[in-house]
C-alpha positions in Angstrom: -0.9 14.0 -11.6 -1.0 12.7 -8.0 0.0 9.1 -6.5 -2.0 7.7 -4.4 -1.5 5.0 -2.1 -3.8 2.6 0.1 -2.5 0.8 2.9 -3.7 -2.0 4.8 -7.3 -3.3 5.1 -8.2 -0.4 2.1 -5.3 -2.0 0.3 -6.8 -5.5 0.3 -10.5 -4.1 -0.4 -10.0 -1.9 -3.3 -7.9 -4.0 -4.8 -5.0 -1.6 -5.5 -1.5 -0.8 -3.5 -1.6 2.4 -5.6 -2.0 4.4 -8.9 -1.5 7.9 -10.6 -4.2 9.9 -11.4 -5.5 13.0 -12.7 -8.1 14.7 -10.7 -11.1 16.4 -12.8 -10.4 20.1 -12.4 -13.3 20.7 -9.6 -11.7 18.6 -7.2 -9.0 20.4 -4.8 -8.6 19.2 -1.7 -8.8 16.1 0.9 -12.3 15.8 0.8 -13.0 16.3 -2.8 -10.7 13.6 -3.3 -12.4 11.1 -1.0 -15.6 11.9 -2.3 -14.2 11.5 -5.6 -13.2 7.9 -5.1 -16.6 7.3 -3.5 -18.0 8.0 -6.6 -16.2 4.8 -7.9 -19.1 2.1 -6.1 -18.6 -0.8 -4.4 -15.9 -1.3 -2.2 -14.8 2.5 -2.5 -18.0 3.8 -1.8 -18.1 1.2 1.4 -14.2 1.9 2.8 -13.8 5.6 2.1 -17.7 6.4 3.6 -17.9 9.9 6.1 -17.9 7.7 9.1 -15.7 4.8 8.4 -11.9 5.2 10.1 -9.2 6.1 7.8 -7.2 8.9 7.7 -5.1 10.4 4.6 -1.5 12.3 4.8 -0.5 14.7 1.6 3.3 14.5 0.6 3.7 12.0 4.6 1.9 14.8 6.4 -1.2 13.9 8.0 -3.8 16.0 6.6 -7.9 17.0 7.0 -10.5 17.6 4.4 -9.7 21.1 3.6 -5.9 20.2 3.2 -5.5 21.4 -0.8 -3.8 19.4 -3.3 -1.5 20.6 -6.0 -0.1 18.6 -9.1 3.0 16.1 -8.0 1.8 15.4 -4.3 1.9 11.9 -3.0 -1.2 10.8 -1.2 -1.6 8.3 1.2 -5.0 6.7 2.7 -5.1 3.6 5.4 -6.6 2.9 8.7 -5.8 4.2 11.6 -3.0 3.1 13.8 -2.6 1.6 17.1 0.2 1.2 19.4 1.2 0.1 22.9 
């Protein structure tokens, strides 16, 4: 089981701060994951789109597509950041 947590503007438009899931046995990384929650519609398939800015950290590690995923990890998806 994983948590997963969205922050910010993905917060507000999915709806959800965060939840525990079970991924289906095919999917086993970053990008599986995404494309994954795509495959929920609506506002997922809009925010979490290849193209639109967010990025995702694995257990507060900032990860890529081919990071892999393991049972117990905490994952984290929001917008970038930007500082002055």
């Amino acid at each position: 089981m994983l948590t997963l947590m969205y922050f910010a503007r993905l917060r507000e438009a999915l709806g959800v701060s965060s939840e525990r899931v079970d991924l289906p046995a095919d999917v086993r990384d970053v990008a599986g994951l995404t494309a994954w929650l795509r495959n929920r519609g609506d506002s997922w398939e809009a925010e979490l789109a290849p193209g639109r800015a967010f990025r995702v950290a694995v257990n507060q590690d900032m990860a890529e597509g081919a990071t892999v995923l393991k049972d117990g990890d905490e994952i984290a998806i929001f917008p970038p950041v930007t500082g002055g």
